[in-house]
VOKOLDO-855037 format. One record per residue (C-alpha): x, y, z; residue in three letters. Coordinates in steps of 0.5 Angstrom, whole numbers, plus 500, padded with zeros to 3 digits. Last residue first. Layout:
# residues N
XYZAla ...
END
This chain:
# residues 892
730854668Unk 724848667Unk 727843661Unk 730838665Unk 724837670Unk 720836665Unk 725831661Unk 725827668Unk 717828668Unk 717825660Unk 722819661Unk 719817667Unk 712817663Unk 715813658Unk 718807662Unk 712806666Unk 708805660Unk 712801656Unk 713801648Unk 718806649Unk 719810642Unk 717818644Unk 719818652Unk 725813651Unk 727816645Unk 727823648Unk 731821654Unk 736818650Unk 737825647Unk 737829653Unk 742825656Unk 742822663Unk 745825669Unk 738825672Unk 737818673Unk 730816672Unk 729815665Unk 735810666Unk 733807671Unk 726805667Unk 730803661Unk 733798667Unk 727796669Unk 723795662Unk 728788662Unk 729788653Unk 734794654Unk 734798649Unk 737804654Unk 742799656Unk 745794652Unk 745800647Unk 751804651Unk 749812652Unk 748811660Unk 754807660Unk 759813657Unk 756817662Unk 759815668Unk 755812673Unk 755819678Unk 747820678Unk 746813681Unk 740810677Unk 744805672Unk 748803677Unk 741800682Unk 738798674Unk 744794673Unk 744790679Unk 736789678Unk 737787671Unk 742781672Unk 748780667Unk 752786671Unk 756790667Unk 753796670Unk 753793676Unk 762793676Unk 762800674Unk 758802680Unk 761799685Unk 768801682Unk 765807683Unk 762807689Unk 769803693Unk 773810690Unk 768814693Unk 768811699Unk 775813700Unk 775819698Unk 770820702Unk 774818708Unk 773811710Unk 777813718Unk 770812721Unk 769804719Unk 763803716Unk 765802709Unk 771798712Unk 766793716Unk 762792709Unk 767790706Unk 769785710Unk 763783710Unk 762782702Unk 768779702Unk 773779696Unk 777785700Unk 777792696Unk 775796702Unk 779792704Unk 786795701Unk 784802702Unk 783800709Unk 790798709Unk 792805705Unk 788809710Unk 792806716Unk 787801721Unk 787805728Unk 779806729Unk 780798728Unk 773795724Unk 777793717Unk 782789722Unk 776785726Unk 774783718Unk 781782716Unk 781777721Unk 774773720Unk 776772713Unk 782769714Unk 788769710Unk 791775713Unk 793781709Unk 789786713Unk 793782719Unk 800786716Unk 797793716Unk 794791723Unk 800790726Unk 803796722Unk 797801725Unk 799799733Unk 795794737Unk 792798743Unk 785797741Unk 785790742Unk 780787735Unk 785785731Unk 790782736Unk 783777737Unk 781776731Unk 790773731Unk 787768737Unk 781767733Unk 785765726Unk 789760731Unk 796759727Unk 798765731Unk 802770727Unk 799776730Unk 800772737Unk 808773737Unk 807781735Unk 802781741Unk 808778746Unk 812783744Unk 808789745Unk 806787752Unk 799785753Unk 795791756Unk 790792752Unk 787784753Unk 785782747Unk 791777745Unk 792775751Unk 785772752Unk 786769744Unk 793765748Unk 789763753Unk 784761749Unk 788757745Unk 792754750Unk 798756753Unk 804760751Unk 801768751Unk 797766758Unk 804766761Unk 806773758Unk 800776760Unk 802773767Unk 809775766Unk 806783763Unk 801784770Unk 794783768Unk 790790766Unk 783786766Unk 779783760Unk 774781764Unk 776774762Unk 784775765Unk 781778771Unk 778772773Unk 783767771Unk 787773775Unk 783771781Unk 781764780Unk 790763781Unk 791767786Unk 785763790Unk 789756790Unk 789750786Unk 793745790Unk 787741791Unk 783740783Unk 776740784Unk 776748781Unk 781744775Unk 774739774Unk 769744774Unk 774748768Unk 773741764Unk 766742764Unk 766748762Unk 771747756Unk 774754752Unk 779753757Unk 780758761Unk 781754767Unk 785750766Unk 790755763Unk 790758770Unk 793751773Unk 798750767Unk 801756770Unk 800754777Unk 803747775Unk 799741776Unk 802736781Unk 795734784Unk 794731778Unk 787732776Unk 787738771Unk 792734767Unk 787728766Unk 782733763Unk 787736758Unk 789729756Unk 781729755Unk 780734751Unk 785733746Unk 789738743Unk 793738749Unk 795744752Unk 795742759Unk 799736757Unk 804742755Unk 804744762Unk 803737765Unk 810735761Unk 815741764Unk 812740771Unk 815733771Unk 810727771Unk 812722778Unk 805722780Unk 803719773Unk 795722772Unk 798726764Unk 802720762Unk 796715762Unk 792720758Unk 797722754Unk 798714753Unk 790715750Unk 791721746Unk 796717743Unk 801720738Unk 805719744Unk 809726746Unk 807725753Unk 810718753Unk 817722751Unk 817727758Unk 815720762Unk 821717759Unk 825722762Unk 822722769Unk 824715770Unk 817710771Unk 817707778Unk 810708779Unk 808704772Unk 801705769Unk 805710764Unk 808704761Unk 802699760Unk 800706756Unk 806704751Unk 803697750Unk 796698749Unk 799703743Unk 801697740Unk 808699735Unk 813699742Unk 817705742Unk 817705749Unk 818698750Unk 824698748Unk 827704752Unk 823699758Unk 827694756Unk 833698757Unk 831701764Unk 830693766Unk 823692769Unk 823693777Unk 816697777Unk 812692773Unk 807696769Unk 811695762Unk 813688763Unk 805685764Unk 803689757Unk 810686754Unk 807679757Unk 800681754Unk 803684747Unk 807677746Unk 813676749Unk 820680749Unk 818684755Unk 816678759Unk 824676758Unk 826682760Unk 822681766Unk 824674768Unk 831678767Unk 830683772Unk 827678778Unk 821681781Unk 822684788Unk 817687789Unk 808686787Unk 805690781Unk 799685782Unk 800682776Unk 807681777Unk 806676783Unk 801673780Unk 805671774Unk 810669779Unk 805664781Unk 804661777Unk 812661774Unk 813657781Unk 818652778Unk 823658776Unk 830655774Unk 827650769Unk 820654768Unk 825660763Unk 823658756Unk 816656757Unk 815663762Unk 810665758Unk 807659755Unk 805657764Unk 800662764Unk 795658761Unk 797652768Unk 795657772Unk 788657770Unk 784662769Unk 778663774Unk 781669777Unk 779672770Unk 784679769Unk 788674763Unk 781672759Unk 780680760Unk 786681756Unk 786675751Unk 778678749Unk 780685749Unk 787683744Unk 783678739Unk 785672736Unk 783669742Unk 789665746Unk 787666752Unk 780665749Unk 781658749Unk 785658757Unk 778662758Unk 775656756Unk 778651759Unk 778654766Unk 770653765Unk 766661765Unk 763663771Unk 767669773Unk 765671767Unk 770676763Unk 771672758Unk 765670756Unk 763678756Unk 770679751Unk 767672747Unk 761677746Unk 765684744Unk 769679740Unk 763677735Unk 762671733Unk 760666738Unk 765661739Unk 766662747Unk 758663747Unk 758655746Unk 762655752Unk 758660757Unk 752655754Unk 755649758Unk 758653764Unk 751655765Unk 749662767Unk 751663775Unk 753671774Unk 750673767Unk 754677763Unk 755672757Unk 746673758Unk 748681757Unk 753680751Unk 747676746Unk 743681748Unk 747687745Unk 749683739Unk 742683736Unk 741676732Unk 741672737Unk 744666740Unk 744666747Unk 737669746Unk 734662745Unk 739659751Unk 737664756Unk 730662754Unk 732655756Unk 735656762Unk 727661764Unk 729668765Unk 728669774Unk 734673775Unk 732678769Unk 739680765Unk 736677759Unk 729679759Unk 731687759Unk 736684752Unk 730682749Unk 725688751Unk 731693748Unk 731688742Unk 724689739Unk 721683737Unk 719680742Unk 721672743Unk 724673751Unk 717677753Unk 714669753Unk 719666756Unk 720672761Unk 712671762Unk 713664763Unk 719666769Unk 715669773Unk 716678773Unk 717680780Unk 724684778Unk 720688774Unk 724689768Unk 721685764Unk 715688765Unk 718695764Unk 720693757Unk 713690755Unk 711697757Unk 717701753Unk 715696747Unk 708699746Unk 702694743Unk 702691750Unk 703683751Unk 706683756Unk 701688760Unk 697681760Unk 702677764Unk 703684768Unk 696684770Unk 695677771Unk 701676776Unk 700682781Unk 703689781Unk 706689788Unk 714690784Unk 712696780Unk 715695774Unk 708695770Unk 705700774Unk 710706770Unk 708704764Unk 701702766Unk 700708769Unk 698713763Unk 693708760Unk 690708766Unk 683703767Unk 688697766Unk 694699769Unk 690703774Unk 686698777Unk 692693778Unk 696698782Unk 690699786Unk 688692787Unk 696690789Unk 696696793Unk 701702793Unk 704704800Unk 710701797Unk 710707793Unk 714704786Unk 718712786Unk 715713779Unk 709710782Unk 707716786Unk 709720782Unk 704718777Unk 699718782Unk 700726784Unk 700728777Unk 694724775Unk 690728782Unk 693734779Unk 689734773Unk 693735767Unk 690742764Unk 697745767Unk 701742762Unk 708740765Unk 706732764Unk 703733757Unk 710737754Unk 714732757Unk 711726755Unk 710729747Unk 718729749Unk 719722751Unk 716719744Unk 711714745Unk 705717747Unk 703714754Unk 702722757Unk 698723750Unk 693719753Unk 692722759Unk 693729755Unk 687727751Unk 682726758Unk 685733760Unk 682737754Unk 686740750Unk 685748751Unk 692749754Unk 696746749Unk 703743750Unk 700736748Unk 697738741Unk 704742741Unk 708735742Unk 703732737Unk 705737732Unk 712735734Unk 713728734Unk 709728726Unk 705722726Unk 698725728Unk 694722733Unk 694728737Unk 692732731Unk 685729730Unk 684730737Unk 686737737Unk 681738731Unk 675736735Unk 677741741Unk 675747736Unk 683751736Unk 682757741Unk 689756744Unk 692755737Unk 699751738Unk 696745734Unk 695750728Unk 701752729Unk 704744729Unk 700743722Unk 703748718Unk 710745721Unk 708739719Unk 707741711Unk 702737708Unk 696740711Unk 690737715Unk 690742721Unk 691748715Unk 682746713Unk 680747719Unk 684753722Unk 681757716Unk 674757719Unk 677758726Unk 679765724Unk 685766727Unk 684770733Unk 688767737Unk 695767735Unk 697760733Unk 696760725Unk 699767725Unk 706765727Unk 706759723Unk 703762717Unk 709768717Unk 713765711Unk 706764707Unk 706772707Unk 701774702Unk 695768704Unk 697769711Unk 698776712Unk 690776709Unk 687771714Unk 690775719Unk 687781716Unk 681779717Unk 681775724Unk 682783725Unk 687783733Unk 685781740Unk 693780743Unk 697774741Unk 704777744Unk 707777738Unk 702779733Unk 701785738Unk 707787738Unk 707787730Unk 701791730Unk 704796735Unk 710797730Unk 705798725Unk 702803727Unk 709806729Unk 710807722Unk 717804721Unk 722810720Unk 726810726Unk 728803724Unk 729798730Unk 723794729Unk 724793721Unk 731790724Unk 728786730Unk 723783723Unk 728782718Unk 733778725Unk 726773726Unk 725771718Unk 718771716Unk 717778715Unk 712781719Unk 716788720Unk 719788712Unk 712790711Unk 712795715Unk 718797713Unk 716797706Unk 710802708Unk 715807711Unk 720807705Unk 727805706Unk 732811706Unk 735809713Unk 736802711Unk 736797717Unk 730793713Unk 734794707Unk 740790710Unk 735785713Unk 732784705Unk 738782704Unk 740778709Unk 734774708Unk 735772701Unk 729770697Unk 728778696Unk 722782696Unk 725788701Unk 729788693Unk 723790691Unk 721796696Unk 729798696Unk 728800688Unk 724807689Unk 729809694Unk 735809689Unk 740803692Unk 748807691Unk 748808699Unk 755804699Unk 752799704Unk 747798699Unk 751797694Unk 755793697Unk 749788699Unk 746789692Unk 754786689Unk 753780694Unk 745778692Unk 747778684Unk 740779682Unk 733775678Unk 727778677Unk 719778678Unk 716785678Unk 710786682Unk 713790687Unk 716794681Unk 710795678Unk 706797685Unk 711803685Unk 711805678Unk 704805678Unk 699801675Unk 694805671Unk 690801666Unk 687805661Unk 693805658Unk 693798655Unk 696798648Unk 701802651Unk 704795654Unk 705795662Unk 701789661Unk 706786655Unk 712788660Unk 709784667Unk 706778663Unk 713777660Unk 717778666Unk 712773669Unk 714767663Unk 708763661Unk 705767657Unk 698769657Unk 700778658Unk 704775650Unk 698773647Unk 693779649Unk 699783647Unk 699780640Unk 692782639Unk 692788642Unk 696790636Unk 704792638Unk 706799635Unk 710802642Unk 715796640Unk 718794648Unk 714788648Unk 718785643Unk 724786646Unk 721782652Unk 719777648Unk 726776644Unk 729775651Unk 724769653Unk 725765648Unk 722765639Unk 719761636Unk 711762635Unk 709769638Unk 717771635Unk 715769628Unk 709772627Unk 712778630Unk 717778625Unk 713777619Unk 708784622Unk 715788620Unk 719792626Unk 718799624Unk 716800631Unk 723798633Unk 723792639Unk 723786633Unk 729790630Unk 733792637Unk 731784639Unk 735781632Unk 741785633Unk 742783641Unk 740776639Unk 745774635Unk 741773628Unk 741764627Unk 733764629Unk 731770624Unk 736768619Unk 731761619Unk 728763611Unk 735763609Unk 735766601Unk 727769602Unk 730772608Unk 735775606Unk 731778599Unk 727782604Unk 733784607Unk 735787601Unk 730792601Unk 733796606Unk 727799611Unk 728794617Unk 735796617Unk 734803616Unk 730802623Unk 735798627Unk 740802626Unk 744801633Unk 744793634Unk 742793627Unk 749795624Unk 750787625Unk 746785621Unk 748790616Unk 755788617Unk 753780617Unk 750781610Unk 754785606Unk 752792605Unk 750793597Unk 743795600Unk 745801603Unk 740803609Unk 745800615Unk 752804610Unk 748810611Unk 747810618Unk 754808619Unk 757814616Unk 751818619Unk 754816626Unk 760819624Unk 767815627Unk 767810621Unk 766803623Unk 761801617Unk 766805613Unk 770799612Unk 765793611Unk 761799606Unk 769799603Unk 768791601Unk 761791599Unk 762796593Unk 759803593Unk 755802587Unk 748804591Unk 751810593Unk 749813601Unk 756810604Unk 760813598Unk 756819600Unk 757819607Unk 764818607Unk 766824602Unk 771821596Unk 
END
């Protein structure tokens, strides 16, 4: 029996509807969505494509009576083609306006037969794409809003990577550049700004963007109107511009309000009411203002934000009486700026320097006067020496701690105001009164026990404290405080034995160096040998000093002792090879970098000490004077600055590890190696040549290929770098190093064919933008996962058409399946989007009117479907699209 028929009959059962609701003809289909006799989930399924005959078959309305819900559990692409038909039911509406989400209104705003009454609910809806679609709707036709200022308005999600493909590719339609200039990220609205089809009025706006890199784009576009070029400079540099428009760029641009509120021209009226906003750096442009009324400066002079009172003090308008104070503020930086403000009279900054340098010149009447007249002097008054007893009593009692501070450290402060100083409550000011010569016995006693470690550790430094509290102070928790005991000289003898024998390492060995230590302590490190060496005292002096002849076997013996014993062992030039061998592979660190302190160390045991995982024992190595050529070289490529730092110092250094010195990436390092004395003016010329990247003989580049990181990236660049060494450095585990054989332009295609494939993205980056990449690698990274290296490829000269082509349709296929609209509508505007996508569904019924309006535009679009958009689009700017572009297709 003919399809059609049997999809037209009644009787037809609904088994074969099933089947012929797939059959190739669309009339097959069209038959089966109106037949009353089709299953369920076919009809509804058969309403993404026939949403009319849908709507018209009767059994629908029995659907619905059956399960009153069917709406809300419909997929929703058949349910948005039926409430976007006009033959869409008036129940359906209702249900929508009440139920249904975001997706749904959109559909529904595309059915042209949409009453005033349900558009005016719809442009109130909470969702902007929503808004946007109902006041685009037919229904308001009087209101002309063009296509232009539309898109500006659209509010609209993107894949920002696949937009930058795009418009790398030239796949981005001018009339869309405008909105996507309006996107969060910066870097696309950068690439837009740098587009050489970008709209004149676009880049204009992109010109005042609140990003500094959008707007030095937009400047360096030949189509930016010269007008707003001039405008821009004279935003910049703070020329006389319409308070007006200042005003206005504020409201639309909030990014660019702390530019415009600093310009002076903005108008004083609105500068009132930005000086108390939440966001601080509102306030801060507001304090740069230059002509800001002198009332609202005062006010954000005492604001909490550090930097809106640094701007206040920056300022030139503020008056000098307000600089002073802000010379007292209590951070460094709003000080600095005060100070270097012209507005402060120079009669403050002569006397301020005079009491910087505590001008003994200065009287004690004078120094009084400006203590208590000066708020600006009285920090710098208080540690003047000549400041007389009352006023530094009363500068003790000061609300800012840095002048407490100072008082305690002037070094004419009596005892009673170090008593009283003694029980502030900042920490800085305590530990100030605990090195203070005059510190009262009992107020050193109150802070001998403070609970900031930092105090309690300078009144354990002081010379002549009481033998008493330096005991007690020996039992004190923390080990940097019983170090501190330890290390005074006048600390009792029975003490130091006691911290000899401190659980902590520092505090036994800085109990060790006391010279007040008792002979006798020492006496356990000798117990088993004191028989035959009744002088083991002052033997034990005898080793500390490093002193000859000691005998072997006392040695020995030491280097089987505690840490401290191995300690004394391991520096002692007459200590026995094998028991240095021990030592070498001792489990304390502190041990292994006695050793590198002995003068007589064996030159092998050296080269082991430098492979120490230890940058500390490094370290030690690297200052030897007996260290060997071979280990300073690999010390010079030490992973650890400071191993490298004690390299450059040793006078032994060799002339190659000299020159890696000074291409370390490291300045202050490269200053030391300068310092070095066997460094001759050879060397500084080739390290020279080899920054300039100069032609360098093949062993120096050889040289440079086995030194540090950045020796190696600087051969890699140089041109003249031998084939084999570049081969080498192509598989350095460094990614800078293998950048840098991917920039040299004397590396060959097949190098860089094996770096196109290279786990770093900064690497394959550098091979995409060679001039001699091979086409199959470029091929390769036109393709790369990342967006820069695609883009470097697409620029590179040798991407051919061809090429590019096959980067655009990729592109183009990947954008059409994109679930974002602004992806979709960008392919589905290009003329070379296949066909076949232009006809699917999804796309022309689509409930974003941006993605119909792509399609109205793209010339290679079918007659068909531009007829249905021009005939049954419910939104304005989408029909008349439509109607041009069939206009256009219709002139012969």
């Amino acid at each position: 029996m003919n399809a059609l028929l049997e999809a037209t009959q009644a009787t037809t059962p609904p088994r074969r509807l099933a089947q012929l609701a797939t059959h190739p003809a669309a009339e097959v289909r069209r038959a089966v969505a109106a037949n009353p006799n089709t299953p369920t989930q076919v009809l509804l399924r058969l309403a993404v494509h026939f949403p009319e005959e849908v709507l018209r078959n009767p059994v629908l309305e029995l659907l619905l009576l059956e399960n009153p819900n069917l709406l809300a559990e419909m997929r929703p692409e058949s349910r948005d083609r039926l409430l976007g038909s006009p033959a869409c039911w008036p129940e359906f509406v209702r249900w929508a306006l009440k139920y249904a989400e975001e997706e749904a209104l959109l559909a529904l705003c595309r059915n042209p037969l949409l009453s005033p009454e349900v558009l005016e609910a719809l442009r109130s809806h909470p969702s902007e794409k929503v808004q946007q679609a109902a006041r685009l709707h037919l229904a308001f036709s009087g209101e002309e809003v063009p296509a232009e200022l539309a898109l500006r308005e659209l509010s609209t999600e993107a894949d920002g990577t696949q937009l930058f493909d795009a418009l790398a590719l030239g796949l981005v339609p001018p009339w869309l550049l405008g909105r996507i200039a309006r996107a969060p990220d910066y870097a696309l609205r950068q690439a837009v700004a740098a587009h050489p089809q970008t709209p004149p009025e676009t880049l204009a706006q992109l010109l005042l963007d609140e990003v500094e890199e959008v707007r030095r784009a937009a400047a360096e576009n030949p189509r930016t109107p010269r007008s707003a070029r001039r405008f821009a400079h004279d935003l910049l540099v703070g020329r006389p511009l319409p308070p007006e428009r200042l005003l206005e760029l504020s409201e639309r641009v909030p990014g660019l309000r702390p530019l415009l509120l600093s310009h002076p021209s903005f108008p004083s009226r609105a500068l009132q009411g930005l000086a108390f906003d939440e966001d601080w750096r509102i306030r801060q442009a507001v304090a740069r203002n230059p002509h800001l009324d002198r009332r609202l400066l005062r006010r954000l002079a005492q604001d909490p934000d550090r930097d809106v009172r640094q701007a206040v003090a920056a300022n030139p308008r503020t008056p000098p009486d307000l600089l002073e104070r802000l010379l007292c503020d209590g951070d460094e930086e709003v000080r600095r700026a005060a100070l270097s403000n012209p507005a402060v009279p120079r009669q403050t900054l002569a006397w301020l320097e005079r009491l910087r340098r505590a001008d003994p010149s200065l009287s004690p009447e004078l120094l009084a006067r400006l203590a208590l007249e000066k708020p600006w002097a009285r920090r710098w008054a208080a540690l003047h020496p000549a400041l007389p007893e009352g006023v530094l009593e009363s500068c003790a009692k000061d609300a800012e701690w840095q002048i407490r501070q100072a008082v305690a450290h002037n070094p004419n402060t009596p005892a009673s105001v170090l008593a009283l100083l003694g029980a502030d409550l900042d920490h800085d000011v305590r530990q100030a009164v605990a090195q203070h010569p005059r510190t009262p016995p009992e107020t050193l006693a109150a802070l001998s026990q403070d609970e900031n470690p930092e105090v309690r550790i300078r009144v354990a430094r002081r010379p002549g404290i009481s033998p008493v509290l330096l005991e007690r102070m020996a039992e004190d928790a923390h080990w940097m405080v019983r170090q501190a005991v330890a290390q005074n000289p006048a600390t009792p003898p029975h003490v130091l034995r006691r911290l000899f024998e401190d659980a902590d390492r520092d505090v036994r060995q800085a109990a060790g160096d006391n010279p007040a230590l008792p002979l006798s302590a020492i006496q356990a490190l000798f117990a088993p040998l004191l028989e035959a060496l009744p002088s083991a005292p002052l033997l034990y002096r005898r080793i500390r000093a490093q002193r000859s002849p000691v005998d072997p076997a006392v040695l020995a013996h030491l280097g089987r002792g505690e840490e401290w014993s191995r300690q004394l062992a391991a520096r002692h030039p007459d200590t026995p090879l094998q028991t240095l061998l021990e030592l070498l592979s001792d489990e304390n660190w502190r041990v292994r970098q006695a050793l590198t302190h002995n003068p007589a160390l064996p030159a092998e045991l050296l080269a082991l000490l430098a492979q120490d995982s230890d940058a500390d024992v490094r370290q030690g190595v690297a200052l030897h004077p007996s260290a060997p050529g071979e280990v300073l070289l690999a010390l010079a490529r030490d992973e650890h600055l400071e191993v490298r730092r004690k390299a450059a110092q040793n006078p032994a250094l060799p002339v190659e590890a000299q020159l890696w010195l000074l291409l370390d990436e490291d300045e202050s390092l490269q200053a030391v190696v300068r310092r070095n004395p066997s460094l001759c003016s050879r060397t500084l010329e080739l390290a020279r040549r080899a920054l300039a990247l100069q032609p360098l003989e093949p062993m120096v580049l050889e040289q440079l290929a086995r030194g540090s990181a950045n020796c190696r990236r600087l051969a890699a660049a140089n041109p003249s770098v031998p084939r084999a060494a570049l081969e080498r450095l192509a598989c350095d585990t460094d990614w800078r190093v293998r950048q840098a054989v991917a920039h040299n332009p004397a590396t060959p295609p097949e190098l860089l064919a094996t770096l196109a494939t290279d786990t770093d993205r900064d690497v394959r980056q550098a091979v995409a933008a060679h001039p001699a990449v091979a086409r199959e690698a470029l091929e390769g990274l036109l393709s790369d996962p990342d967006e820069l290296v695609r883009r470097s490829a697409w620029r590179n000269p040798r991407a051919d058409e061809s090429l590019r082509r096959a980067s655009r349709e990729r592109l183009l296929r990947e954008a059409c399946r994109s679930r974002y609209s602004l992806n979709r509508a960008v392919a589905l505007a290009h003329p070379e989007v296949p066909v076949a996508e232009l006809r699917k569904v999804r796309n022309w019924a689509a409930g974003e009117w941006l993605v119909r309006y792509a399609l109205a535009s793209n010339p290679s679009t079918p007659l068909e479907i531009l007829r249905y958009l021009a005939t049954f689009d419910g939104n304005r700017v989408v029909r008349q699209a439509a109607r041009e572009r069939l206009r256009s297709k219709e002139v012969p």
